[in-house]
Backbone as JSON, one array per atom type, in Angstrom:
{
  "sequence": "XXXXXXXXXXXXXXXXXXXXXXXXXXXXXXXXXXXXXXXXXXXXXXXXXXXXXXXXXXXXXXXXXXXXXXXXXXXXXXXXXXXXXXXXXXXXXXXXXXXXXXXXXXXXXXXXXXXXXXXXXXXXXXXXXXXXXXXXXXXXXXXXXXXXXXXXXXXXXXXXXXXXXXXXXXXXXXXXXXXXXXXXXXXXXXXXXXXXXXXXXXXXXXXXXXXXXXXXXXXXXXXXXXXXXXXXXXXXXXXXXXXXXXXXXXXXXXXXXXXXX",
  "N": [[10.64, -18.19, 8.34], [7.64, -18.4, 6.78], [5.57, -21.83, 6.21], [3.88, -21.13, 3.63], [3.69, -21.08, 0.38], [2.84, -18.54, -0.47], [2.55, -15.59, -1.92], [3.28, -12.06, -0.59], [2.18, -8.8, -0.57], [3.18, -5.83, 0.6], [2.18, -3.09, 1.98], [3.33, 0.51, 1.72], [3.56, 3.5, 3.33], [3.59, 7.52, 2.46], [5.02, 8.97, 4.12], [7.23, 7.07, 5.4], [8.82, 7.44, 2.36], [10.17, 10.5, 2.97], [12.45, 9.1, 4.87], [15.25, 7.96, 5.4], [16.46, 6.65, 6.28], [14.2, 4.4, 7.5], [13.67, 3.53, 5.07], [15.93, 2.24, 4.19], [16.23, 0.23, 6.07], [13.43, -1.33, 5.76], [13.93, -2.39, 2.98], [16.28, -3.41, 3.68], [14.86, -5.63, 4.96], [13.26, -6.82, 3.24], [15.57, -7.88, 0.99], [16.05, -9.85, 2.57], [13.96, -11.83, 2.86], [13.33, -12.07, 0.56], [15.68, -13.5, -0.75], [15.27, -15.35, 0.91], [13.65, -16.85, -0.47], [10.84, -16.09, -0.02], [7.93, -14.34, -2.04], [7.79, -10.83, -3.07], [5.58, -8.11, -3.07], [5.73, -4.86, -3.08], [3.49, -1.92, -2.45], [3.13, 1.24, -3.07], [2.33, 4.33, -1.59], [2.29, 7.8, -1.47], [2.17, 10.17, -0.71], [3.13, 12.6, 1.12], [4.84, 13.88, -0.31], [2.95, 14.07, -3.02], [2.13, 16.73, -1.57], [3.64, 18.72, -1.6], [4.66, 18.81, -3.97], [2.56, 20.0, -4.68], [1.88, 22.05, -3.66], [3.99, 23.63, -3.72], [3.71, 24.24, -6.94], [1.4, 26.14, -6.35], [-0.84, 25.1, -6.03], [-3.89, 23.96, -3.96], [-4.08, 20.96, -1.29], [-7.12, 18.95, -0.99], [-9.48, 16.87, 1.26], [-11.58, 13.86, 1.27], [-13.79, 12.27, 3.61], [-10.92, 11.07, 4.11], [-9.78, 10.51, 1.32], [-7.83, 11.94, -1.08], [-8.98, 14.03, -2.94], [-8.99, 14.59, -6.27], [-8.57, 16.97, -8.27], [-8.42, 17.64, -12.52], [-6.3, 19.36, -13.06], [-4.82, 19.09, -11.28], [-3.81, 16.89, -11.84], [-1.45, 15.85, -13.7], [0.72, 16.66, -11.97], [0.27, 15.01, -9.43], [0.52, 12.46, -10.69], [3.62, 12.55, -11.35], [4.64, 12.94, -9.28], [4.07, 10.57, -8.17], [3.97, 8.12, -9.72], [5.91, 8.93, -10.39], [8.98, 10.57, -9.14], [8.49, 9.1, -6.39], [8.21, 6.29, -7.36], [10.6, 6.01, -8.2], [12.77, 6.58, -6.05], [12.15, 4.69, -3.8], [13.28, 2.57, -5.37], [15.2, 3.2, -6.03], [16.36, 3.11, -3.21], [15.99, 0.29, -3.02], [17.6, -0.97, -4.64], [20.03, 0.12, -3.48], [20.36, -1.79, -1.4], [21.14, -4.26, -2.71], [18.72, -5.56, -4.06], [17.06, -6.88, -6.86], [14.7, -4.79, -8.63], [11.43, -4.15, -10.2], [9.95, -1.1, -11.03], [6.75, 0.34, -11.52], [3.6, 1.2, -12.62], [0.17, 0.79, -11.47], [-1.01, 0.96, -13.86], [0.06, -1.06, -15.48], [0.5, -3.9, -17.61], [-1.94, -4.74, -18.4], [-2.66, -4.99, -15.56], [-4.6, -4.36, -13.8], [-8.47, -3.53, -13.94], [-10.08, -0.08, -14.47], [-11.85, 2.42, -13.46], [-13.46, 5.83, -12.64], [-14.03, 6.73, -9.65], [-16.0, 8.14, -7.66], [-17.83, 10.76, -8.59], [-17.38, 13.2, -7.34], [-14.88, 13.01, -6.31], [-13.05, 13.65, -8.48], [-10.4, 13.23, -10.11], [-10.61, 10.19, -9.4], [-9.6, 6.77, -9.09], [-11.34, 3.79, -9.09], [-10.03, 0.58, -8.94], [-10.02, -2.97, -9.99], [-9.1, -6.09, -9.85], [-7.26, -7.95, -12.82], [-5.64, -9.29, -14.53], [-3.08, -11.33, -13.83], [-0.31, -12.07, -15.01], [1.6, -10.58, -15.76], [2.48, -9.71, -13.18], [3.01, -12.41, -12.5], [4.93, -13.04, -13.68], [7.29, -11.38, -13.08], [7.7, -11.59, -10.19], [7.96, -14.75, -10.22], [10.92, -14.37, -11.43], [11.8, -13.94, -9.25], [12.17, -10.89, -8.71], [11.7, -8.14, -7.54], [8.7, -6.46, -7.59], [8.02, -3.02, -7.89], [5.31, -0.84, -7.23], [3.49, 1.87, -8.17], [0.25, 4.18, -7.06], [-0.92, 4.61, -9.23], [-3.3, 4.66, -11.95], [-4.84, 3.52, -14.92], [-7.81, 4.38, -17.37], [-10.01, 2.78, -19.55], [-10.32, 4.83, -21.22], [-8.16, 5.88, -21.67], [-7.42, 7.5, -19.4], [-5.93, 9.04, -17.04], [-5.63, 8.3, -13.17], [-5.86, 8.58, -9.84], [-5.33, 6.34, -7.33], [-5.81, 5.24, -4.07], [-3.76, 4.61, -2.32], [-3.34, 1.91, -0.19], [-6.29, 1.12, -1.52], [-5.55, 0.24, -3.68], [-3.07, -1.73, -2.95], [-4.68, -3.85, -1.46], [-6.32, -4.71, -4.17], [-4.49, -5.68, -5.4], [-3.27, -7.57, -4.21], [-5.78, -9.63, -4.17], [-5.39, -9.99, -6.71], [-3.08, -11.88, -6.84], [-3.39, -14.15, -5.3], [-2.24, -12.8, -2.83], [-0.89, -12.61, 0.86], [-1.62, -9.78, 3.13], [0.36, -6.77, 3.61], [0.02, -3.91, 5.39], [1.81, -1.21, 6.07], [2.6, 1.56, 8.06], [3.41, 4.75, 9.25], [2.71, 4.46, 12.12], [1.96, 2.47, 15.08], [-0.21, -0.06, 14.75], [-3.17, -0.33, 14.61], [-4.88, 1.93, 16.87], [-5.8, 2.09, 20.32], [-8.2, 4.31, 22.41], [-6.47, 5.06, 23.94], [-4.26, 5.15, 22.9], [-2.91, 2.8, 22.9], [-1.45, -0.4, 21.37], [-3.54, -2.2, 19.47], [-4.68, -5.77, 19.33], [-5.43, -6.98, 17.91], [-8.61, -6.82, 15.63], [-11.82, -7.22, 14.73], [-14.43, -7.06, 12.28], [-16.93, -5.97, 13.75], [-16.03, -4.87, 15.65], [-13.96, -2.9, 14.58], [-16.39, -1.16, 13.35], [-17.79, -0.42, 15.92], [-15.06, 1.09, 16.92], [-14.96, 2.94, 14.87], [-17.41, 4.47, 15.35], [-17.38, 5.68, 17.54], [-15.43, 7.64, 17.03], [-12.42, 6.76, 17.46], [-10.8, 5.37, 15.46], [-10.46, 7.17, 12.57], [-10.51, 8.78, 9.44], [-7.4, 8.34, 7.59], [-6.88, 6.12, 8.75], [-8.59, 5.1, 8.88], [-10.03, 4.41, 5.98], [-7.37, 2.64, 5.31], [-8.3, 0.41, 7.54], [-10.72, -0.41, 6.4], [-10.04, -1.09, 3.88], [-8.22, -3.33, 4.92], [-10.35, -5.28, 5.93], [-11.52, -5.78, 4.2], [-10.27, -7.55, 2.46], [-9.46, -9.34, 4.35], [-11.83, -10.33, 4.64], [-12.93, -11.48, 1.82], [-10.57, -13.41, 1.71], [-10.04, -14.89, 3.68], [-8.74, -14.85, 5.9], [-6.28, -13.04, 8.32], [-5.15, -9.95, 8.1], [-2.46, -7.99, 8.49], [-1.71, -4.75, 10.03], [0.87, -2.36, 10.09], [4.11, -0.9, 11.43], [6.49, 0.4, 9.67], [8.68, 2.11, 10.78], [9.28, 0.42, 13.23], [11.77, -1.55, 13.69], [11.46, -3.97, 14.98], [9.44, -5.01, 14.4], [9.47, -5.04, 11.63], [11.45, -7.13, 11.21], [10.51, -9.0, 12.67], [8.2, -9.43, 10.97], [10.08, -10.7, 8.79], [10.16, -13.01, 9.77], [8.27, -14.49, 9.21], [6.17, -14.08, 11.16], [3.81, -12.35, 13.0], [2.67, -9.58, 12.77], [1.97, -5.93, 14.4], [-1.72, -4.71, 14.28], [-3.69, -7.25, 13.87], [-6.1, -7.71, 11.62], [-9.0, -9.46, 11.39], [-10.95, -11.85, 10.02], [-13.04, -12.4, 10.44]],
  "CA": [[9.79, -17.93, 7.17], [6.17, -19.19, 6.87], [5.77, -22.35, 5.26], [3.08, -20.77, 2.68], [4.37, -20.06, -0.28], [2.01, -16.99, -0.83], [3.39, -13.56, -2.18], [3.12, -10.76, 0.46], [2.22, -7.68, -0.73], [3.61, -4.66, 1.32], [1.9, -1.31, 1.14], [4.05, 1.53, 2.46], [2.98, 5.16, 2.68], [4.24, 7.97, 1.63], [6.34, 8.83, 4.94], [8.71, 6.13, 4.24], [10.39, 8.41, 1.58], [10.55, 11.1, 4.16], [13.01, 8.88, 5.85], [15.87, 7.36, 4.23], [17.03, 4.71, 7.46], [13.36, 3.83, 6.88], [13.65, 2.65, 3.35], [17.13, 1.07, 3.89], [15.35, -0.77, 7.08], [12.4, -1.96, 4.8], [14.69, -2.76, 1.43], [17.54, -4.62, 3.72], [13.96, -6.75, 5.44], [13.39, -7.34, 1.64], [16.38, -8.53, 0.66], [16.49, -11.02, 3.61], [12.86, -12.59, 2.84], [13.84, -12.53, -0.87], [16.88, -14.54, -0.33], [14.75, -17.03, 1.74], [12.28, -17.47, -1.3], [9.35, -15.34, -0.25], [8.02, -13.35, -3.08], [7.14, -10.13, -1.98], [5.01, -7.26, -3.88], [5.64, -3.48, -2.57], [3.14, -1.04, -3.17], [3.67, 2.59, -1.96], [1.3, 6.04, -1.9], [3.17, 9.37, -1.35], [0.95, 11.9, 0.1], [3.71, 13.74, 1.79], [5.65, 14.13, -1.45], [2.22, 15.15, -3.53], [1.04, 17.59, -0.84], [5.13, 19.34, -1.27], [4.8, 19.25, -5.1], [0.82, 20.58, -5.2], [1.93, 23.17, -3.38], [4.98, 24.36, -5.42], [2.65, 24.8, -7.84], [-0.01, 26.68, -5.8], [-2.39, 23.96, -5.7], [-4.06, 22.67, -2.8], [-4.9, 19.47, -1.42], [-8.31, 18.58, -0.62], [-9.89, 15.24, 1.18], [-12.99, 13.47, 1.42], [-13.36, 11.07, 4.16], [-9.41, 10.4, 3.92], [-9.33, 10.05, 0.25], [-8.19, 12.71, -1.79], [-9.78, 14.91, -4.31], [-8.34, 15.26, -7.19], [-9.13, 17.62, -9.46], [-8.24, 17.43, -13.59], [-5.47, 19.88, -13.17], [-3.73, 18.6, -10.48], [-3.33, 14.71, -11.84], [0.02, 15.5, -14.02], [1.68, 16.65, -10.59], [0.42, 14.02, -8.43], [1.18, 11.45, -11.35], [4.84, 12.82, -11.5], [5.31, 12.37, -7.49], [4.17, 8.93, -7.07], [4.37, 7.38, -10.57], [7.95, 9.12, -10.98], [9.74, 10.32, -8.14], [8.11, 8.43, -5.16], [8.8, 4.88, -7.03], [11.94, 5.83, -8.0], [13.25, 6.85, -4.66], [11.85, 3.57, -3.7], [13.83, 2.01, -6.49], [17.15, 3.7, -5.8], [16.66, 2.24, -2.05], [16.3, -1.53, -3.23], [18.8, -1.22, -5.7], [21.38, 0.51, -2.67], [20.19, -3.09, -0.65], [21.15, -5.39, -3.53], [17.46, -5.82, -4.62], [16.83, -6.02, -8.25], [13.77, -4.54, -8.56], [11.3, -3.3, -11.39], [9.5, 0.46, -10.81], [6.21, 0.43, -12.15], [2.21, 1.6, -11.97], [-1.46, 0.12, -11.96], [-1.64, 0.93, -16.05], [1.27, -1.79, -16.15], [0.82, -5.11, -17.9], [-3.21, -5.32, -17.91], [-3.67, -6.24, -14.3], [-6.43, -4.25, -13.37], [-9.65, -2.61, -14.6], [-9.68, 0.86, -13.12], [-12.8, 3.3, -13.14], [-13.57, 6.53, -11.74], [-14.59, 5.94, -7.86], [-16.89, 9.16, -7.54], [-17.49, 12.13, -9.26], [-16.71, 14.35, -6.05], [-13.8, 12.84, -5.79], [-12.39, 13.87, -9.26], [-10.31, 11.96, -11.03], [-9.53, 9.3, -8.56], [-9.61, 5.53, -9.66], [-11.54, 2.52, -8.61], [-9.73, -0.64, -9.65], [-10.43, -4.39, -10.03], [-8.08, -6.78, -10.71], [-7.8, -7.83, -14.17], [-4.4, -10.34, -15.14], [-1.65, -11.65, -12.86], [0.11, -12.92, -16.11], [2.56, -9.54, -15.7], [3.14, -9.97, -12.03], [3.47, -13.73, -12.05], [6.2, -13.28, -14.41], [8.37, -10.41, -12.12], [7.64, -12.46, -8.86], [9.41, -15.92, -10.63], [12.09, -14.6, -11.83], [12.59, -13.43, -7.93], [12.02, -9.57, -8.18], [10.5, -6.63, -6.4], [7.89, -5.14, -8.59], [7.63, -1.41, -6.92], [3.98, -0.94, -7.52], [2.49, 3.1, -7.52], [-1.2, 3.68, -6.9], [-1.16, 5.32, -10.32], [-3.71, 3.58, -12.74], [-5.12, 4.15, -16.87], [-8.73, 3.24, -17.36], [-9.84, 2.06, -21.19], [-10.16, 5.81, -22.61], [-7.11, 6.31, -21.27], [-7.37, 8.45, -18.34], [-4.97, 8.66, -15.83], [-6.42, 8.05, -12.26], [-4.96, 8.84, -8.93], [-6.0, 5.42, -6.58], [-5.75, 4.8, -2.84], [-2.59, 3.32, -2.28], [-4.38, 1.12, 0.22], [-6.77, 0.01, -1.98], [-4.17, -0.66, -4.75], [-2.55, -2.79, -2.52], [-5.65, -5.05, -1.63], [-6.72, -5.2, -5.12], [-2.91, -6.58, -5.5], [-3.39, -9.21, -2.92], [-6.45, -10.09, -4.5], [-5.28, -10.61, -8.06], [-2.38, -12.72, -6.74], [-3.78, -14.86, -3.51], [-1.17, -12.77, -1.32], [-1.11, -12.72, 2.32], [-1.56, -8.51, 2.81], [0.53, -6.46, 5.07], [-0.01, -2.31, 5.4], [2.91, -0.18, 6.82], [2.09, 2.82, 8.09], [4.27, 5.49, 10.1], [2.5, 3.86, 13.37], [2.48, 0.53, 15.09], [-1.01, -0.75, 14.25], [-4.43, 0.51, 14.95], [-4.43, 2.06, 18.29], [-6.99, 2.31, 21.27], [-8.49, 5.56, 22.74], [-5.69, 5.22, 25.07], [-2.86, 5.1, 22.56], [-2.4, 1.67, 23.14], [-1.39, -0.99, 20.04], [-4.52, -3.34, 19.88], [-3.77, -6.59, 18.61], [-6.96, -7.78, 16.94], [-10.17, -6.98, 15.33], [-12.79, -7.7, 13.41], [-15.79, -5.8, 11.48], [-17.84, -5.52, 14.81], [-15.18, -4.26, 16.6], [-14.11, -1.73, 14.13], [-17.44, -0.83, 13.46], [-17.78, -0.07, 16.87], [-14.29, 2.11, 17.64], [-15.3, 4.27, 14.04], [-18.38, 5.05, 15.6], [-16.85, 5.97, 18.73], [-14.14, 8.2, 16.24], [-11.06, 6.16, 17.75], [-10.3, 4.83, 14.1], [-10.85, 7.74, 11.64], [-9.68, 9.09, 8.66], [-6.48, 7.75, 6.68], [-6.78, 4.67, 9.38], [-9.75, 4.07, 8.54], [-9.54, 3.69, 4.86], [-6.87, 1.64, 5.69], [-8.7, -0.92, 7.98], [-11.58, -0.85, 6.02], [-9.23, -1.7, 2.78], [-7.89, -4.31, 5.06], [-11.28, -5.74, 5.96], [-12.35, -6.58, 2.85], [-9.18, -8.68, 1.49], [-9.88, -10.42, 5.53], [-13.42, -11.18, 4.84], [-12.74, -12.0, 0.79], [-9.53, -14.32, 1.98], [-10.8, -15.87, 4.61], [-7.18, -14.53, 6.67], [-5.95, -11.76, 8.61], [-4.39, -9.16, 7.27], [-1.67, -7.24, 9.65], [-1.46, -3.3, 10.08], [2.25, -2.68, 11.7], [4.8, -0.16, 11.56], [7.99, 0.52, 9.11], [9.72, 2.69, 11.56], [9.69, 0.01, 14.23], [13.27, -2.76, 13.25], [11.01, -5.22, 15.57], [8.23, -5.43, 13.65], [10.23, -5.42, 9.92], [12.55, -8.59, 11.76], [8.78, -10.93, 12.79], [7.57, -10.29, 9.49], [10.82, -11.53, 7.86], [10.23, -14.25, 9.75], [6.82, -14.81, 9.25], [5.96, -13.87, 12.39], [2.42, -11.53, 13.25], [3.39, -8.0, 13.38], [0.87, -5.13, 14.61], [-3.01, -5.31, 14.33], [-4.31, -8.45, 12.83], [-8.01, -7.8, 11.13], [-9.06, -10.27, 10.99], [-11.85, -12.0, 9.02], [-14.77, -12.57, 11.19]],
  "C": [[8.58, -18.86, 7.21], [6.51, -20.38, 5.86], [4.91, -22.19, 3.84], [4.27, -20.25, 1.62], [3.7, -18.97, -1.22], [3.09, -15.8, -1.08], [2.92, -13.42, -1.14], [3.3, -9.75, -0.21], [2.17, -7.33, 0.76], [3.36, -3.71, 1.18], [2.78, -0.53, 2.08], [3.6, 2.7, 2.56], [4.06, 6.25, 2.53], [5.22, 8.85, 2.7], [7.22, 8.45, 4.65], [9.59, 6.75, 3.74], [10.73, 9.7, 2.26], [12.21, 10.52, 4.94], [13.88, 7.65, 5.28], [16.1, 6.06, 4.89], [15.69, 4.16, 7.27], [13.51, 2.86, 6.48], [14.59, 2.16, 3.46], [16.91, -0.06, 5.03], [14.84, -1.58, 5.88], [13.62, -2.47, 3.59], [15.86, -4.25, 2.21], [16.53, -5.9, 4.4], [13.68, -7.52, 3.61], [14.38, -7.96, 1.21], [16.72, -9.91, 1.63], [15.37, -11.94, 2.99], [12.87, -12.82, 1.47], [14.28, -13.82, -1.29], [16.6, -16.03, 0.24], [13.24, -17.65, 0.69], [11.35, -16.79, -0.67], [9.18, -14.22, -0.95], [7.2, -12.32, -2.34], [6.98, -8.93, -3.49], [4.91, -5.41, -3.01], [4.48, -2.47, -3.5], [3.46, 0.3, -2.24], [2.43, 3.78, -2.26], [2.8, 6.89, -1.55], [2.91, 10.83, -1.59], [2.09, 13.3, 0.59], [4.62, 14.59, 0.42], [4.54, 14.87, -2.83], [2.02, 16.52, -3.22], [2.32, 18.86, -1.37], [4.88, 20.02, -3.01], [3.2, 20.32, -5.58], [1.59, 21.84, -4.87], [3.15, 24.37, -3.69], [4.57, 24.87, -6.49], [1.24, 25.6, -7.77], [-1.46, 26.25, -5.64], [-2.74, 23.65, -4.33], [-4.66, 21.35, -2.45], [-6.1, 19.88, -0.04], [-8.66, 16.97, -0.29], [-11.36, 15.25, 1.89], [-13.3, 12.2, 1.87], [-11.79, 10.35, 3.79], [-9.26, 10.28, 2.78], [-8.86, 11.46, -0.5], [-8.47, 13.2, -2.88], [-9.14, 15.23, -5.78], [-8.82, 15.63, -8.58], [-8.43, 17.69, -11.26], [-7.06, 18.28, -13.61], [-4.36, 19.68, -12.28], [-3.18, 17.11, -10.85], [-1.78, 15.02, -12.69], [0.96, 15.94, -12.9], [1.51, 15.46, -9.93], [0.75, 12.61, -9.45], [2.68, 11.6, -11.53], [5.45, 12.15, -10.35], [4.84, 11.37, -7.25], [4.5, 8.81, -8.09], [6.31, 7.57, -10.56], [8.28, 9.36, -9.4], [9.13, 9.23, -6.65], [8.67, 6.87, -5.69], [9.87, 4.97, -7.32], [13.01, 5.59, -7.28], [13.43, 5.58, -4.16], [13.08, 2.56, -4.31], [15.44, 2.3, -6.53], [17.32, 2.8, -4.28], [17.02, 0.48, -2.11], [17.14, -1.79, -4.08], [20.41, -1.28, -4.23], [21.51, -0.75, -1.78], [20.07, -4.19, -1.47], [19.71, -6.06, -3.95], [16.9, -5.47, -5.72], [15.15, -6.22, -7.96], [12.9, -4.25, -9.85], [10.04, -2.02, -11.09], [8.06, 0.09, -11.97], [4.66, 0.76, -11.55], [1.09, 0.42, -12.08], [-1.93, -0.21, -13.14], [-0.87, -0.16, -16.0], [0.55, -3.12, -16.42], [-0.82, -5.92, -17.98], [-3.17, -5.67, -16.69], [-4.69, -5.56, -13.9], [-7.03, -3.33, -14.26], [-9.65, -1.2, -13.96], [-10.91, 2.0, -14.14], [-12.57, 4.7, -12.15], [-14.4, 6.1, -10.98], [-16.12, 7.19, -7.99], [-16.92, 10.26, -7.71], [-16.72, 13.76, -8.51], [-16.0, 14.35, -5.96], [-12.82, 13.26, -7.25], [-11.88, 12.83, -9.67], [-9.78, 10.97, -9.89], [-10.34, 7.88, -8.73], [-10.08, 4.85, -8.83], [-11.09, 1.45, -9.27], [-10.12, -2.3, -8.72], [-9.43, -4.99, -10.56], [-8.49, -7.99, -11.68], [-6.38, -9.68, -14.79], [-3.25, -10.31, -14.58], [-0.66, -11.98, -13.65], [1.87, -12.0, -15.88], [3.26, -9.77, -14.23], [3.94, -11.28, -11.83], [4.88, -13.81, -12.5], [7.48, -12.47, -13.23], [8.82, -11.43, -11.08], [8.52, -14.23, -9.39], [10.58, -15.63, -11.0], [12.93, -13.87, -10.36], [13.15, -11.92, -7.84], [11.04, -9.02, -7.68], [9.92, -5.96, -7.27], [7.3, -4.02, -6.95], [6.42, -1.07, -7.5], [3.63, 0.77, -7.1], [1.28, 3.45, -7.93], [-1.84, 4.8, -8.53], [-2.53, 4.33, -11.07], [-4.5, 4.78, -14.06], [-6.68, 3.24, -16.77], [-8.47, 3.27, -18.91], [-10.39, 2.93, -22.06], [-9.1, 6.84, -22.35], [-6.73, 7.17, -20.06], [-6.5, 8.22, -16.97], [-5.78, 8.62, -14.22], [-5.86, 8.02, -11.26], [-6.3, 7.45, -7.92], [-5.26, 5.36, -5.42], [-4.83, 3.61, -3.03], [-3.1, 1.94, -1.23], [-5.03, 0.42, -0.42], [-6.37, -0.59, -2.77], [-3.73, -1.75, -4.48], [-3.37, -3.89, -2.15], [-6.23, -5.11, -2.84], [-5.38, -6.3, -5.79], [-3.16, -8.03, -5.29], [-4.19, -9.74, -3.42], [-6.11, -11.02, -5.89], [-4.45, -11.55, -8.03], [-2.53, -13.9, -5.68], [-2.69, -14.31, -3.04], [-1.65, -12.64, -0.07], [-0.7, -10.6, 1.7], [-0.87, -7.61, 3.85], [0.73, -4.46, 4.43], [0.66, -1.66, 6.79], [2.49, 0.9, 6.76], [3.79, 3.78, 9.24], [4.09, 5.5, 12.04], [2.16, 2.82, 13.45], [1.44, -0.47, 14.9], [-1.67, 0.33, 14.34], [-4.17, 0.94, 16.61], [-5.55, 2.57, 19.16], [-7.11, 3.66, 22.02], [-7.37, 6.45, 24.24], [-4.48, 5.52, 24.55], [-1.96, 3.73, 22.71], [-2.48, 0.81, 21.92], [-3.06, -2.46, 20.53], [-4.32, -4.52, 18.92], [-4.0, -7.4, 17.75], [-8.12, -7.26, 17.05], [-10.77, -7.21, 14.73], [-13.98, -6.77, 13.4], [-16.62, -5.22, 12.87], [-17.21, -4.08, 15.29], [-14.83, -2.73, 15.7], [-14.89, -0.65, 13.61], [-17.71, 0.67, 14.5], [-16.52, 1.67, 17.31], [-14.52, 3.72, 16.17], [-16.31, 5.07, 14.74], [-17.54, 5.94, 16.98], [-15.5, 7.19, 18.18], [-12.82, 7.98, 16.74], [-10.61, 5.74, 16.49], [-11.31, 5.99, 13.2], [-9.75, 8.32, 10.33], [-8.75, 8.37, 7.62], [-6.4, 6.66, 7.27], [-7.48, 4.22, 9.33], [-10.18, 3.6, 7.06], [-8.7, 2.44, 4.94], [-7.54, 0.11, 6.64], [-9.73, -1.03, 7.03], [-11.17, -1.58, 4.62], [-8.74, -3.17, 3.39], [-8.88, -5.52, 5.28], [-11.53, -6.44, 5.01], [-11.58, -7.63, 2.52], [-9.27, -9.81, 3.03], [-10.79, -11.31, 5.22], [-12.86, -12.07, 3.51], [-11.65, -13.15, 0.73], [-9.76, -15.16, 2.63], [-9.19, -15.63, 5.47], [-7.01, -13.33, 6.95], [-5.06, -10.79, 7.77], [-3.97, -8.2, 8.42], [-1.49, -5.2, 9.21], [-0.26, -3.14, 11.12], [2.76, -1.55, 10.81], [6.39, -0.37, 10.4], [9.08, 1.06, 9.8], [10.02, 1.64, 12.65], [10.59, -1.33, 13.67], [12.34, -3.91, 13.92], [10.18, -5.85, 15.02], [8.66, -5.73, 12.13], [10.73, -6.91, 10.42], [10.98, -9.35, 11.88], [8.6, -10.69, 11.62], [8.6, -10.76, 8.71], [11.08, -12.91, 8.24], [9.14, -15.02, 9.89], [5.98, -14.67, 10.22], [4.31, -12.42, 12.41], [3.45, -10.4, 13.5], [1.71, -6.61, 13.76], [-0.28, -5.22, 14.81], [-3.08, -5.99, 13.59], [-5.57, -7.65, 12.92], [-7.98, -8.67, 10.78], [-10.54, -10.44, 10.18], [-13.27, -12.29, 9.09], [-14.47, -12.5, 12.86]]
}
């Protein structure tokens, strides 16, 4: 275990609940790094679980540059499948791995400010973080706040936010160290190969080149920022791989570092 005693937020996506050995992987790495005193902050998206329920309902999904669209009639579905079933799911897993936990969104407890991002994009939330006062409390008494990228701005509006950036506005409001799980093993080179570090140039560089696009590139560029703004890397690694859950429970580098310059 590191000797920092920084939270770690954990973003997960919405694979994960796809995959139940997964989540009892991830929940029983949780309960180990718990146990050893490191407080740890899960947030989750759950794209695969919106896209299932949109379309039950004859909706479709739409994206824009990796983010998606959401339109005024689709937000009480996609607020059902992450706010409700996605952290639940979640929430049944860390419970089945002795991890008391508490299930909750972005609207919870004042911590952040949360805006619409861009009108194109419908209703989908830009947040700022706002009051750690709610978290600080969960995280001492040594639970797992389950965090979904739900958020309420201040005329109430519900707001569908980038689990990604949820999770670095997280990290931000708490000084955590930031780590983003994905369903592959970091960022990966035009070869398919795990690369093991970069920084703004560099990813700059492989966007232009369209080796990093899309939902990976939200993602680094979410990780970027909390790099540069921290002054520390921030790791992109894998939930499906047991090798990479085991180094980070022991503080150990897992996947791509971005780093911060």
């Amino acid at each position: 275990m590191t000797q920092s005693n920084k939270a770690l937020v954990i973003k997960v996506g919405g694979a994960l609940l796809q995959c139940e050995m997964g989540m009892a992987r991830l929940m029983d790495t949780a309960a180990k790094m718990l146990a050893a005193g490191q407080k740890l902050i899960l947030v989750h998206g759950g794209g695969c679980l919106v896209d299932e329920q949109l379309s039950a309902n004859g909706m479709k999904t739409e994206k824009l540059d990796g983010l998606r669209v959401t339109p005024a009639e689709q937000i009480p579905v996609i607020v059902g499948a992450l706010a409700g079933t996605s952290n639940k799911v979640l929430q049944a897993a860390a419970i089945k791995a002795g991890v008391t936990s508490i299930g909750m969104s972005l609207g919870d407890g004042d911590m952040v400010t949360a805006q619409v991002k861009d009108e194109r994009l419908g209703f989908v939330g830009e947040v700022a973080p706002k009051s750690s006062a709610y978290l600080d409390f969960i995280l001492s008494q040594g639970w797992l706040p389950i965090v979904s990228s739900i958020a309420i701005d201040e005329a109430g509006q519900l707001l569908n936010v980038n689990a990604d950036q949820a999770a670095t506005v997280l990290a931000k409001l708490v000084d955590a160290k930031l780590v983003l799980l994905s369903d592959v093993s970091g960022v990966l080179d035009g070869k398919g190969q795990l690369i093991l570090s970069l920084n703004r140039a560099q990813v700059d560089d492989l966007t232009h080149k369209g080796v990093i696009e899309k939902g990976m590139k939200v993602k680094v560029e979410a990780a970027l920022d909390v790099a540069e703004l921290m002054g520390q890397a921030v790791q992109v690694a894998s939930w499906r791989s047991a090798e990479q859950l085991l180094a980070l429970s022991n503080g150990e580098s897992v996947g791509t570092q971005i780093q911060p310059h």
